[in-house]
PDB file of N, H, CA, C and O in Angstrom:
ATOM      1  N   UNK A   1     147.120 183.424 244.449  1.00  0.00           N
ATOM      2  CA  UNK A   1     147.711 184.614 243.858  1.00  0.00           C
ATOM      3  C   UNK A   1     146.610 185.588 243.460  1.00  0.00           C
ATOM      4  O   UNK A   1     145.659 185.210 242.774  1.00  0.00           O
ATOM      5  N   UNK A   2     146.726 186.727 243.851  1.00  0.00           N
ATOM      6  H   UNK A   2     147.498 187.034 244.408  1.00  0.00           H
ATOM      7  CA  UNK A   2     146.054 187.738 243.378  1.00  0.00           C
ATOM      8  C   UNK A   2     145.723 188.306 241.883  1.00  0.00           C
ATOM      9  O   UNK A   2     146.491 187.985 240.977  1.00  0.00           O
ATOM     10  N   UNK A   3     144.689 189.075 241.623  1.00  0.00           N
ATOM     11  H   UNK A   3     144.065 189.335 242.360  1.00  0.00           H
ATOM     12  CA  UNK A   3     145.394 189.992 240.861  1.00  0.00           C
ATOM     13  C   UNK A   3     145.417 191.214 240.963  1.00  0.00           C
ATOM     14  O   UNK A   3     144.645 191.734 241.769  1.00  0.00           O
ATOM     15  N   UNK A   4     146.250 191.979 240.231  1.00  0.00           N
ATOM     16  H   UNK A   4     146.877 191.556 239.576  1.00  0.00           H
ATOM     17  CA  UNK A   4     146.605 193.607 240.044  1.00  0.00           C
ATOM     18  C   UNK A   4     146.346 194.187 239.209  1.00  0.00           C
ATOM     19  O   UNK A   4     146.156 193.549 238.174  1.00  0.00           O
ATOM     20  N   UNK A   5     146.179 195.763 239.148  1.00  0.00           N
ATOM     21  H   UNK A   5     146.333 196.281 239.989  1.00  0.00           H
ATOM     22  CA  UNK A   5     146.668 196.240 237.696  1.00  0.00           C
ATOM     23  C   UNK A   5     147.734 197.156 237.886  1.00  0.00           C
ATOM     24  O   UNK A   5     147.977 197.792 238.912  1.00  0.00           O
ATOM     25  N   UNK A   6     148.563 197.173 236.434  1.00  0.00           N
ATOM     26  H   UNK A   6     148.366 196.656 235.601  1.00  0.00           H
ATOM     27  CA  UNK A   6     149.523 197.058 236.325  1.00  0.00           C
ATOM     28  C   UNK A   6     149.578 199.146 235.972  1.00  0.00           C
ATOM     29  O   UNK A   6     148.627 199.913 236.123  1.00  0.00           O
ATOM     30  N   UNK A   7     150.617 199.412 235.629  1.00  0.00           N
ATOM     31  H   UNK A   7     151.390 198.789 235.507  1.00  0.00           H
ATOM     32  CA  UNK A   7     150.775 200.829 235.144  1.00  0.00           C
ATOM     33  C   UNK A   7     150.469 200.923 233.983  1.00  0.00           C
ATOM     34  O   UNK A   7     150.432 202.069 233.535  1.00  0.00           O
ATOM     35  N   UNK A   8     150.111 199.697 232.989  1.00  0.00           N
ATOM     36  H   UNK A   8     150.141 198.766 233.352  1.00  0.00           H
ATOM     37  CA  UNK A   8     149.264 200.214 231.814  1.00  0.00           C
ATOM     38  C   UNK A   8     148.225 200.085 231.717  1.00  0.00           C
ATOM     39  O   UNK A   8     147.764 199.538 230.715  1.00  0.00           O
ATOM     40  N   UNK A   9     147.544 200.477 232.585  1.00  0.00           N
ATOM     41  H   UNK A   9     147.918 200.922 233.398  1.00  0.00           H
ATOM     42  CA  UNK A   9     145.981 200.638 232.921  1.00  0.00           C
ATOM     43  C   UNK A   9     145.663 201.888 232.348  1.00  0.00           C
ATOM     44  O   UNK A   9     146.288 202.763 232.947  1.00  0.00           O
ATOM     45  N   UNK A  10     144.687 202.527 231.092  1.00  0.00           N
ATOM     46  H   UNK A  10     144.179 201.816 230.604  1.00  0.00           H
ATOM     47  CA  UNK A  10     144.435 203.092 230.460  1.00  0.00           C
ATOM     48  C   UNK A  10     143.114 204.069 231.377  1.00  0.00           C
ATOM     49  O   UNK A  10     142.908 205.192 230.916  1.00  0.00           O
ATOM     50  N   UNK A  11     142.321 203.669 232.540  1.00  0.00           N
ATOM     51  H   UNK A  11     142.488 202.757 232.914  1.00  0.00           H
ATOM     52  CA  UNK A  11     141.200 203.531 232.818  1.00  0.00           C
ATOM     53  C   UNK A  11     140.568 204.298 232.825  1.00  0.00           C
ATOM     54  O   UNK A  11     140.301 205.346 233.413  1.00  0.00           O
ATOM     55  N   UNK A  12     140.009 203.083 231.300  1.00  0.00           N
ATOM     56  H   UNK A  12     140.226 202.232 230.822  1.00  0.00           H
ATOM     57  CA  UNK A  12     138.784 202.577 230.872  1.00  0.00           C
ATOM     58  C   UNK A  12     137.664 202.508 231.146  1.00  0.00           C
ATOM     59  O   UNK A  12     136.747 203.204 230.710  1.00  0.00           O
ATOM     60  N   UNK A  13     137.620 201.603 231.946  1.00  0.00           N
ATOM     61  H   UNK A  13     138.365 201.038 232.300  1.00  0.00           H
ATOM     62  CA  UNK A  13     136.429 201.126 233.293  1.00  0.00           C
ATOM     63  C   UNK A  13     135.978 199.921 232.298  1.00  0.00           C
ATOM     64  O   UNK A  13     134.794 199.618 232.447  1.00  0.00           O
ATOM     65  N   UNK A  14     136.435 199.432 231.656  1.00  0.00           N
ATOM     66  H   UNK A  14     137.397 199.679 231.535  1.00  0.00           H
ATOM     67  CA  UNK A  14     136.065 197.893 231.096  1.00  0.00           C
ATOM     68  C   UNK A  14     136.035 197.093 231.902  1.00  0.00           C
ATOM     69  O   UNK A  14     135.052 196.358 231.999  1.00  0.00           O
ATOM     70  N   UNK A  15     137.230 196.973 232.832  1.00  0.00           N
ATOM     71  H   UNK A  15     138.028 197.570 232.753  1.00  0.00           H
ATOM     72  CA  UNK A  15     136.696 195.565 233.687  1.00  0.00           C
ATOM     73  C   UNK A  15     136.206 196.425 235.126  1.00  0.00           C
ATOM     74  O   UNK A  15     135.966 195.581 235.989  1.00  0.00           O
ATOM     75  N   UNK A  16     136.020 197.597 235.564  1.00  0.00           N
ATOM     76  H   UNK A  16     136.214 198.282 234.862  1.00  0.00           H
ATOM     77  CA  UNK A  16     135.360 198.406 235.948  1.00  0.00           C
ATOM     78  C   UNK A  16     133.631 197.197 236.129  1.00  0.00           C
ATOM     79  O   UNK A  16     133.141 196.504 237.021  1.00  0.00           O
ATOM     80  N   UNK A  17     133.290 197.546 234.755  1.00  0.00           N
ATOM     81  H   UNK A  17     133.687 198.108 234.030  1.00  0.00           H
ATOM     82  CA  UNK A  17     132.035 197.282 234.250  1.00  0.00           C
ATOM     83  C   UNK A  17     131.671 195.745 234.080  1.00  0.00           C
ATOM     84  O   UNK A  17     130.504 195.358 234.018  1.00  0.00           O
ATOM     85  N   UNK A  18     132.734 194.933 234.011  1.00  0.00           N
ATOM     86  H   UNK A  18     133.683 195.247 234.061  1.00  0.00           H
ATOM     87  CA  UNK A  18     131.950 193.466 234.118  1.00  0.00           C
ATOM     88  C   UNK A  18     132.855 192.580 235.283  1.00  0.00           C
ATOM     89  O   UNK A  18     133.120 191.382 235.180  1.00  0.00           O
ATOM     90  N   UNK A  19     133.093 193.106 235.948  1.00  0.00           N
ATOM     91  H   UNK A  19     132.878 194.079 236.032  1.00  0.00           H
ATOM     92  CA  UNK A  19     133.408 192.345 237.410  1.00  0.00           C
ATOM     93  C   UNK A  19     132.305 192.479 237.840  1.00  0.00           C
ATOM     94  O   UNK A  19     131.576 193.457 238.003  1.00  0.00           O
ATOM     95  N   UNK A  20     132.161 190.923 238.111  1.00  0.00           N
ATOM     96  H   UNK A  20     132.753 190.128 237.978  1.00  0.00           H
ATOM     97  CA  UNK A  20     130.963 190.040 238.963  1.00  0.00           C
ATOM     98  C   UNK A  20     130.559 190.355 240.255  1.00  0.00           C
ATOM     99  O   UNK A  20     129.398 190.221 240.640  1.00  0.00           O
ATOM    100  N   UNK A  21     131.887 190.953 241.248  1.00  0.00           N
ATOM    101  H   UNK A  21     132.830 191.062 240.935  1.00  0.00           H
ATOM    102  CA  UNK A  21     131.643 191.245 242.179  1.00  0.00           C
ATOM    103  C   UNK A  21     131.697 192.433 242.260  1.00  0.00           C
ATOM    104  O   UNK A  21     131.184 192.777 243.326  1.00  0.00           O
ATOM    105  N   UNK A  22     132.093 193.363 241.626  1.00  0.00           N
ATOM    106  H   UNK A  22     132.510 193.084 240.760  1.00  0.00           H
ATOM    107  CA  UNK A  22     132.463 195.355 241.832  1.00  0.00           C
ATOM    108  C   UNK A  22     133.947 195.187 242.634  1.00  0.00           C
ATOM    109  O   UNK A  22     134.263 196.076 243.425  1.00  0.00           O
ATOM    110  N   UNK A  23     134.556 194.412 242.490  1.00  0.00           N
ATOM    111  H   UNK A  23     134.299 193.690 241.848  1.00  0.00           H
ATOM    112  CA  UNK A  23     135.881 194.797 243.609  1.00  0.00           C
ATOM    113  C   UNK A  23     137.333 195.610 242.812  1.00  0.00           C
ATOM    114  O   UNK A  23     138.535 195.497 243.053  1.00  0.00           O
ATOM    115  N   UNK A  24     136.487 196.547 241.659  1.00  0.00           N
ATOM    116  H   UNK A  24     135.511 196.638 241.463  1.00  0.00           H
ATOM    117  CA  UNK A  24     137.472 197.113 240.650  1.00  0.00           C
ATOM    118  C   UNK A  24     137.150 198.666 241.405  1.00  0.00           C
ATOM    119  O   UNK A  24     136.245 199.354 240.934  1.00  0.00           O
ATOM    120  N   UNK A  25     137.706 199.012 242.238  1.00  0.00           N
ATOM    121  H   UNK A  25     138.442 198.453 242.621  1.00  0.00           H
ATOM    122  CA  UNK A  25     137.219 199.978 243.139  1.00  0.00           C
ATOM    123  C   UNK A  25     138.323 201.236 242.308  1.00  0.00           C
ATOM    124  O   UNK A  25     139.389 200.873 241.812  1.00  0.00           O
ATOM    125  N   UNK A  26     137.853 202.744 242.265  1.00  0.00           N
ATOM    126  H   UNK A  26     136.987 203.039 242.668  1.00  0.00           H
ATOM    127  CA  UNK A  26     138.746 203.662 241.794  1.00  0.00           C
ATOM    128  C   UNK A  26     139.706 204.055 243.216  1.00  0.00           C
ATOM    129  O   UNK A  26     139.240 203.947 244.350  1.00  0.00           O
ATOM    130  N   UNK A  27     140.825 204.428 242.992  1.00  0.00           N
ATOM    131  H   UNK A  27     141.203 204.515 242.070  1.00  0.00           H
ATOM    132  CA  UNK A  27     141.699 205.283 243.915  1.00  0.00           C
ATOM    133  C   UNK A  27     142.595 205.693 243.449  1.00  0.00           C
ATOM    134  O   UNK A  27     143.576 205.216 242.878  1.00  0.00           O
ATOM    135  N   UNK A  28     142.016 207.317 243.871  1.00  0.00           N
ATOM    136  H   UNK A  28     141.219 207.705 244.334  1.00  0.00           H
ATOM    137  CA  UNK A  28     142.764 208.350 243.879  1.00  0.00           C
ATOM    138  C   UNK A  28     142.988 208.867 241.953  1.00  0.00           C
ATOM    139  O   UNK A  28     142.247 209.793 241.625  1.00  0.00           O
ATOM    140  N   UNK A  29     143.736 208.420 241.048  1.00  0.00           N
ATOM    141  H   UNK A  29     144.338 207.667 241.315  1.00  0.00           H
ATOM    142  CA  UNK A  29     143.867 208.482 240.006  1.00  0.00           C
ATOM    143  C   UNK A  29     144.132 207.549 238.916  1.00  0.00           C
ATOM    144  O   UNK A  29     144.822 207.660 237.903  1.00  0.00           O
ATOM    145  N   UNK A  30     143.380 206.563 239.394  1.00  0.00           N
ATOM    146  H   UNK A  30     142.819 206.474 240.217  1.00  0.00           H
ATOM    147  CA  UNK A  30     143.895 204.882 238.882  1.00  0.00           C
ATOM    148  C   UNK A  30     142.722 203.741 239.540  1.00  0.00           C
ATOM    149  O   UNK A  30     142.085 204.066 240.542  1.00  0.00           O
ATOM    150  N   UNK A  31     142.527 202.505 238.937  1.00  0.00           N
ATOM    151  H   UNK A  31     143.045 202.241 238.123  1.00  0.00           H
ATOM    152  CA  UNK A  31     141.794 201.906 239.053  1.00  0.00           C
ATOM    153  C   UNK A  31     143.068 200.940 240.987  1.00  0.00           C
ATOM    154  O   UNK A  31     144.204 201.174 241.400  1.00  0.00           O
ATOM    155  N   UNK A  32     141.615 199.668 241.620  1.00  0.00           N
ATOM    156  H   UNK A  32     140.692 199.477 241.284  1.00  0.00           H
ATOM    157  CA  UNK A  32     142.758 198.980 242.073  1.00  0.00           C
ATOM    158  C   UNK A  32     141.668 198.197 242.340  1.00  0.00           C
ATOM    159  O   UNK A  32     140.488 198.548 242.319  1.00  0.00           O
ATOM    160  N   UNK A  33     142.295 196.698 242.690  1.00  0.00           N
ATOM    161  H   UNK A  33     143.254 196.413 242.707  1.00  0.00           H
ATOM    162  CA  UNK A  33     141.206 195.068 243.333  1.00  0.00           C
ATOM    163  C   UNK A  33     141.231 195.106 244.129  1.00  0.00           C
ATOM    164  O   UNK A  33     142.326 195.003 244.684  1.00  0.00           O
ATOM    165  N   UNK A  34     139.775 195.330 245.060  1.00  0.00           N
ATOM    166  H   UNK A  34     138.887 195.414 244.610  1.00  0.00           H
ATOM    167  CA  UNK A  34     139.521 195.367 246.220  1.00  0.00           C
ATOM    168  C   UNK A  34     139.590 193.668 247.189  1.00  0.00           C
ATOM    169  O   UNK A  34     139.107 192.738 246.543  1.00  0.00           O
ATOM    170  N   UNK A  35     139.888 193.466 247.958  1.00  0.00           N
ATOM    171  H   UNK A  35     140.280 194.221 248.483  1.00  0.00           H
ATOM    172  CA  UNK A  35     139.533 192.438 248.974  1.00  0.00           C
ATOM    173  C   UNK A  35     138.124 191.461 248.500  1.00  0.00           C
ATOM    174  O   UNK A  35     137.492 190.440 248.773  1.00  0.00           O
ATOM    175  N   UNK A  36     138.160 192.065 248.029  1.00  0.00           N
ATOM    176  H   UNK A  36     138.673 192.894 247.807  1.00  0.00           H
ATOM    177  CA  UNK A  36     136.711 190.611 247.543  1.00  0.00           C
ATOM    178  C   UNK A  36     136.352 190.334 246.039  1.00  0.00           C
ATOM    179  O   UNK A  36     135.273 190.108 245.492  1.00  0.00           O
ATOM    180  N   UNK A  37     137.957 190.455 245.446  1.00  0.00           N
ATOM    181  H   UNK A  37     138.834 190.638 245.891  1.00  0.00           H
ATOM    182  CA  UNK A  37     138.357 190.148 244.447  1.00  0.00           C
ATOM    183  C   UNK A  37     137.761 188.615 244.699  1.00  0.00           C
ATOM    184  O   UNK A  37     137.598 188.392 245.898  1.00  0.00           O
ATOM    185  N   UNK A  38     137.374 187.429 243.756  1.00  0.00           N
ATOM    186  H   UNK A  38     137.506 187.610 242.781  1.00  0.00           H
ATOM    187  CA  UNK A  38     137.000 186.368 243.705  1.00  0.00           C
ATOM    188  C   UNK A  38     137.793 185.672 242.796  1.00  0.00           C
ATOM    189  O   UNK A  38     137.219 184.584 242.812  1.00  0.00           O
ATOM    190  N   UNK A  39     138.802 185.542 241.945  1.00  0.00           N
ATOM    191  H   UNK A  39     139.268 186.427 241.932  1.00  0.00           H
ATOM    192  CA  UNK A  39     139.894 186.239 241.307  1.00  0.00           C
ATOM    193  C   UNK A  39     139.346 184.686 239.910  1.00  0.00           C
ATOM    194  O   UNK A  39     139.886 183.652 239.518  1.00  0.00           O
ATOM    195  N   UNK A  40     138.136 185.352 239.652  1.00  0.00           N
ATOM    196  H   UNK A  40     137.698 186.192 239.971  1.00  0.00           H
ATOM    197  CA  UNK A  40     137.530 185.273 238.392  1.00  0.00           C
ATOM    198  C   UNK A  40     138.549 185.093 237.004  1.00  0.00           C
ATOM    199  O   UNK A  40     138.711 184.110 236.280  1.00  0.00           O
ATOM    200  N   UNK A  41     139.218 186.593 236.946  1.00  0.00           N
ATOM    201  H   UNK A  41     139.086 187.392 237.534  1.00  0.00           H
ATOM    202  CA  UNK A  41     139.687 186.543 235.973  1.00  0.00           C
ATOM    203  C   UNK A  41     139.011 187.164 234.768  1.00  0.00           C
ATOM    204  O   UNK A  41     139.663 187.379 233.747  1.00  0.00           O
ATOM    205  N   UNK A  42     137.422 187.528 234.877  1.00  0.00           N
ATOM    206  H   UNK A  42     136.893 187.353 235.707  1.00  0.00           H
ATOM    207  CA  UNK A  42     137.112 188.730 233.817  1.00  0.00           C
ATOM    208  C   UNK A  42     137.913 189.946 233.676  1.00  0.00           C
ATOM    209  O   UNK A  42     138.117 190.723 232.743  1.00  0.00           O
ATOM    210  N   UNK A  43     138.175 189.897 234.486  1.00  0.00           N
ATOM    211  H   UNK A  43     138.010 189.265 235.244  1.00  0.00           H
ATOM    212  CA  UNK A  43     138.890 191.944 234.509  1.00  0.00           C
ATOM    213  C   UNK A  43     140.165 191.467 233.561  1.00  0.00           C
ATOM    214  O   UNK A  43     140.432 191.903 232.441  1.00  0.00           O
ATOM    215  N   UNK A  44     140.558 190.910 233.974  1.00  0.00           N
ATOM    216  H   UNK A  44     140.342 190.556 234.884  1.00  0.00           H
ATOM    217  CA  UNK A  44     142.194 190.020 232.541  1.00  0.00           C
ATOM    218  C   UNK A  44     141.915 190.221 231.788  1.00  0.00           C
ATOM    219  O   UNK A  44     142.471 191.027 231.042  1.00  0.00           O
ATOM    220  N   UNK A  45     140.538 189.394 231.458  1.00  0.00           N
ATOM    221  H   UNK A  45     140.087 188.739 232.063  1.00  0.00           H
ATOM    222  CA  UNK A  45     140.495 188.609 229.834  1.00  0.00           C
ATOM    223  C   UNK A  45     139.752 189.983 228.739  1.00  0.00           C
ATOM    224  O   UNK A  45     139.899 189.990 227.516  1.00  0.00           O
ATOM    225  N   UNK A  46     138.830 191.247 229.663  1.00  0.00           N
ATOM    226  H   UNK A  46     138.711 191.240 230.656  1.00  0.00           H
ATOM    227  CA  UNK A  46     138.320 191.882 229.130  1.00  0.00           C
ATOM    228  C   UNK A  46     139.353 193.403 228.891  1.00  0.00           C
ATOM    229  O   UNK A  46     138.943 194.330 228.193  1.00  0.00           O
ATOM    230  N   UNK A  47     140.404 193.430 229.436  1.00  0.00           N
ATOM    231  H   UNK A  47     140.738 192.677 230.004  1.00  0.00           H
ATOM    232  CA  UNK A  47     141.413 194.328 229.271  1.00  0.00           C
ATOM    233  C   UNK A  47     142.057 194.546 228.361  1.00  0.00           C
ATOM    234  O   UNK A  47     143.045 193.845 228.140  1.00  0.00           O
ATOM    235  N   UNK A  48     141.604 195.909 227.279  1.00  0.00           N
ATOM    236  H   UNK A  48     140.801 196.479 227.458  1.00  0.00           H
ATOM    237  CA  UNK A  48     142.070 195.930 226.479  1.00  0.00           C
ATOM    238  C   UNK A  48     143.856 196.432 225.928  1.00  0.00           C
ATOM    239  O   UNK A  48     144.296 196.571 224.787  1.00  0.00           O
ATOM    240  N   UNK A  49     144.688 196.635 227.555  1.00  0.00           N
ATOM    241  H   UNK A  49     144.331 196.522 228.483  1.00  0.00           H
ATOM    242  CA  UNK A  49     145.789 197.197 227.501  1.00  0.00           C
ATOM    243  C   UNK A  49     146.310 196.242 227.882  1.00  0.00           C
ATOM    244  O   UNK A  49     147.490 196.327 227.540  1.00  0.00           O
ATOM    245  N   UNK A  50     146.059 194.947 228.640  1.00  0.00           N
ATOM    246  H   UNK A  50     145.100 194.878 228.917  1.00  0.00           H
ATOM    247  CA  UNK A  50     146.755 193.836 229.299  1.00  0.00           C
ATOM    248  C   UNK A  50     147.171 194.081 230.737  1.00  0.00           C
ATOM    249  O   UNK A  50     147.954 193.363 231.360  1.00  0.00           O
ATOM    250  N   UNK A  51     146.506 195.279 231.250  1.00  0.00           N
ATOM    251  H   UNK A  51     145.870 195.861 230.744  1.00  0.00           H
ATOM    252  CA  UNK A  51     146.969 196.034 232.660  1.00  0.00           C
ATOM    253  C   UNK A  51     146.724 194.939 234.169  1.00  0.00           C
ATOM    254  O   UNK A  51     147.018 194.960 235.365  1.00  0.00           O
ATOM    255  N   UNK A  52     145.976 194.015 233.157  1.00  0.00           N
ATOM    256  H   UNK A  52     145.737 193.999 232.186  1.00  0.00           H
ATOM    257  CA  UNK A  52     145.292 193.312 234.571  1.00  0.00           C
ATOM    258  C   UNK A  52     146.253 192.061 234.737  1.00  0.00           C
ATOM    259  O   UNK A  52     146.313 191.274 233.792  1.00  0.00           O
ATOM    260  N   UNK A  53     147.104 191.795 236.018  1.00  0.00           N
ATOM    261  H   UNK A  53     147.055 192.434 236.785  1.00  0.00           H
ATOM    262  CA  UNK A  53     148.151 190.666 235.716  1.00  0.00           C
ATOM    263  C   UNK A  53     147.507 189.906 236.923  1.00  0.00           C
ATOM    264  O   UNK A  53     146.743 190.408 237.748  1.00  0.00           O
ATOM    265  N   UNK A  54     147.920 188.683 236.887  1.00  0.00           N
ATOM    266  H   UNK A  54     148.541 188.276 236.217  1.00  0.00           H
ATOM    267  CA  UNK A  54     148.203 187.582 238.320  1.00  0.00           C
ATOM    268  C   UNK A  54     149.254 187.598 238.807  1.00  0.00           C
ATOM    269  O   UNK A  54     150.209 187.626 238.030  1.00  0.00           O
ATOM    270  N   UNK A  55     149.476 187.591 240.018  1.00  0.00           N
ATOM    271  H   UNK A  55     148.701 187.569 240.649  1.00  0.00           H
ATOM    272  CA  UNK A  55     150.352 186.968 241.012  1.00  0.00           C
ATOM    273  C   UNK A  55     150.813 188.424 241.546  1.00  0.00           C
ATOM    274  O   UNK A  55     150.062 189.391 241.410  1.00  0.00           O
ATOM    275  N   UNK A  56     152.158 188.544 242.196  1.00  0.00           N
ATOM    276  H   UNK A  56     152.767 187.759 242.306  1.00  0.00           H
ATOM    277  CA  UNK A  56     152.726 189.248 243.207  1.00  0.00           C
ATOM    278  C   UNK A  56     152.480 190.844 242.258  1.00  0.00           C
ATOM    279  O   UNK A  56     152.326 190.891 241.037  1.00  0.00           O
ATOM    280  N   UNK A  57     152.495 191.914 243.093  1.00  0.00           N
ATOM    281  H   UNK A  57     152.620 191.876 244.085  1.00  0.00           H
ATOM    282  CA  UNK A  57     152.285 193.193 242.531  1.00  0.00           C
ATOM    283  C   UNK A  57     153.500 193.666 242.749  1.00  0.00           C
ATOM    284  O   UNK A  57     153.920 193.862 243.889  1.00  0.00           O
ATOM    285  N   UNK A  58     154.325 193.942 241.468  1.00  0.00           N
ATOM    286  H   UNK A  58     153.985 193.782 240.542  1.00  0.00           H
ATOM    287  CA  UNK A  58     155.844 194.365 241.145  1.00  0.00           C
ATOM    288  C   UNK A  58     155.849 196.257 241.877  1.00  0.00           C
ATOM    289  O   UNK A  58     156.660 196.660 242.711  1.00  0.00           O
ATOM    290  N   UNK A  59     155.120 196.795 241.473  1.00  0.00           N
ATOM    291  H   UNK A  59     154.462 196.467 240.796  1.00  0.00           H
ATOM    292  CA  UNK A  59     155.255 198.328 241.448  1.00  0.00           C
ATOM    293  C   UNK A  59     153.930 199.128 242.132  1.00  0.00           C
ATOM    294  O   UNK A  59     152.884 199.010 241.495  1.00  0.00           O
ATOM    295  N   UNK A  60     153.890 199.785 243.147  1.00  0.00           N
ATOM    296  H   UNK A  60     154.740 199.881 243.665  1.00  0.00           H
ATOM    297  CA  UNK A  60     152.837 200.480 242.936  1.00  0.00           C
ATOM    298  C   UNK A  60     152.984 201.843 242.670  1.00  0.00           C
ATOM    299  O   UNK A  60     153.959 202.427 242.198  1.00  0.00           O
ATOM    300  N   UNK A  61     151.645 202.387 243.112  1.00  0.00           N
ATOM    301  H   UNK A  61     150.852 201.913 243.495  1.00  0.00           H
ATOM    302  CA  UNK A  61     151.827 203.940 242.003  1.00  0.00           C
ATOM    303  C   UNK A  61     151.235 204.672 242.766  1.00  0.00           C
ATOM    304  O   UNK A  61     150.147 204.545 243.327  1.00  0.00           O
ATOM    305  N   UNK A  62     152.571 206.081 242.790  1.00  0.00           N
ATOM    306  H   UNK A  62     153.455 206.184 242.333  1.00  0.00           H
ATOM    307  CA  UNK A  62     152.343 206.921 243.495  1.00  0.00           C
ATOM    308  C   UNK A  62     152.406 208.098 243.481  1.00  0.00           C
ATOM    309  O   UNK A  62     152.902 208.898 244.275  1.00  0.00           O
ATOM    310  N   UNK A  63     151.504 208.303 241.863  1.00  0.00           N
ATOM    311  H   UNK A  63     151.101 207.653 241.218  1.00  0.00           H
ATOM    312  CA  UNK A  63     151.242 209.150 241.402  1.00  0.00           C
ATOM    313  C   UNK A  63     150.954 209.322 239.964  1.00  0.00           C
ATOM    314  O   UNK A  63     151.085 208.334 239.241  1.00  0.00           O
ATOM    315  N   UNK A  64     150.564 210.489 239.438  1.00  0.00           N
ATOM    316  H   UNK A  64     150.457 211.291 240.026  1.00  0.00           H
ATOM    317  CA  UNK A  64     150.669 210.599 238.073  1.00  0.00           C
ATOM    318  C   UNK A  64     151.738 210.434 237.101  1.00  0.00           C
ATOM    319  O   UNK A  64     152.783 210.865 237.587  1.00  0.00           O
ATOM    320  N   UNK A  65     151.878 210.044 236.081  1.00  0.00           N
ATOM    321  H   UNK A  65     151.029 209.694 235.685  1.00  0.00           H
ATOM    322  CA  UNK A  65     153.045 209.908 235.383  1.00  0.00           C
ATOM    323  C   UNK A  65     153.902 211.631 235.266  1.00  0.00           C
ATOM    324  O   UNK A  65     153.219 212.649 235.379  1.00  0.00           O
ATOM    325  N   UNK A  66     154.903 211.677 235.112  1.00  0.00           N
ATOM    326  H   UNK A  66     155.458 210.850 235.019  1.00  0.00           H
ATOM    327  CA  UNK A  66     155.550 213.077 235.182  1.00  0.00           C
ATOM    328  C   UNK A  66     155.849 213.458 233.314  1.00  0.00           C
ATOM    329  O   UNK A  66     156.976 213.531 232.823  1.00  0.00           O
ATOM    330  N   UNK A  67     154.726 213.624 232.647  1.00  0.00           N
ATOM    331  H   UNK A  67     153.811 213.564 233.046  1.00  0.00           H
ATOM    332  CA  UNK A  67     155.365 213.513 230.976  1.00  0.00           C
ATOM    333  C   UNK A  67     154.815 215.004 230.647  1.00  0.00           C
ATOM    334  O   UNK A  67     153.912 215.249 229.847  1.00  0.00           O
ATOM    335  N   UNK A  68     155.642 216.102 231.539  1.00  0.00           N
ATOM    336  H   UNK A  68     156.376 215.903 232.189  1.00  0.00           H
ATOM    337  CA  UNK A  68     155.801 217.742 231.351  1.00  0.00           C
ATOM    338  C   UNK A  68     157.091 217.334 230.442  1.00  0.00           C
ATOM    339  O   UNK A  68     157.833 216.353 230.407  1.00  0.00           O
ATOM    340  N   UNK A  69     156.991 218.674 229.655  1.00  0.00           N
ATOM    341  H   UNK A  69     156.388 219.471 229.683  1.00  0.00           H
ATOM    342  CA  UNK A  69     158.529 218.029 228.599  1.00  0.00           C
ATOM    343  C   UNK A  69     158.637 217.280 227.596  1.00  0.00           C
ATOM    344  O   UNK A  69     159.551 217.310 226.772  1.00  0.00           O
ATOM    345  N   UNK A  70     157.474 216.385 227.611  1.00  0.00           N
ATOM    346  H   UNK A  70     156.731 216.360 228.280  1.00  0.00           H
ATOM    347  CA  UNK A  70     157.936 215.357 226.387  1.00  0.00           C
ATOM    348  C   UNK A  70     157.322 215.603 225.000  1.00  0.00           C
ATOM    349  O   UNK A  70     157.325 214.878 224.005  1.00  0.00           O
ATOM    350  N   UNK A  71     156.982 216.392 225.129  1.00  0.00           N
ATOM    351  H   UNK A  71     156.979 216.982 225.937  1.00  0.00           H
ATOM    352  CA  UNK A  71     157.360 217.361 223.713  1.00  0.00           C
ATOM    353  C   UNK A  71     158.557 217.869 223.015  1.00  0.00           C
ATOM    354  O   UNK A  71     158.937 218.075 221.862  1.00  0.00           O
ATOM    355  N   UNK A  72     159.091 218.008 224.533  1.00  0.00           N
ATOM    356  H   UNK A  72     158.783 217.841 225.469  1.00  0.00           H
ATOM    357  CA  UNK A  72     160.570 219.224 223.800  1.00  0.00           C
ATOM    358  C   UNK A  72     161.373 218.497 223.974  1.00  0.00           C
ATOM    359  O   UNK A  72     162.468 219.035 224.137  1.00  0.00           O
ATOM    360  N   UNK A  73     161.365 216.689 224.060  1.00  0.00           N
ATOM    361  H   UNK A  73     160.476 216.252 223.928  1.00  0.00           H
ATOM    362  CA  UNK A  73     162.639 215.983 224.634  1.00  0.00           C
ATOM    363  C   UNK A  73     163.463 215.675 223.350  1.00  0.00           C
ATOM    364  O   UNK A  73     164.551 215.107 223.436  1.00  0.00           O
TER     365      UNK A  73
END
């Protein structure tokens, strides 16, 4: 099982910064685990939002969040 991050990825660049291998690669507007993930498990344990999960990837993201408005909601 892999891992992912999730949509509450704040990024940080915490586990950015202590993955062993660099496979915390940026795209586009969001962090993602590259292919040579070694699946360690630092990027988890050092996440301070809990963004980093195991196993199947529920959602991906395809795009910025849309929060125009949520002021006046």
């Amino acid at each position: 099982m892999a891992y992912h991050i999730t949509e509450n990825c704040i990024i940080c660049g915490t586990c950015w910064e202590i993955c062993p291998t660099k496979s915390i690669i940026e795209y586009d507007w969001y962090y993602k685990i590259a292919d040579t993930c070694v699946e360690c498990g630092a990027c988890a344990r050092v996440c301070p939002n809990t963004a980093i999960t195991k196993g199947k990837e529920k959602k991906t993201k395809e795009g910025p969040p849309d929060n125009r408005g949520a002021f006046f909601a």
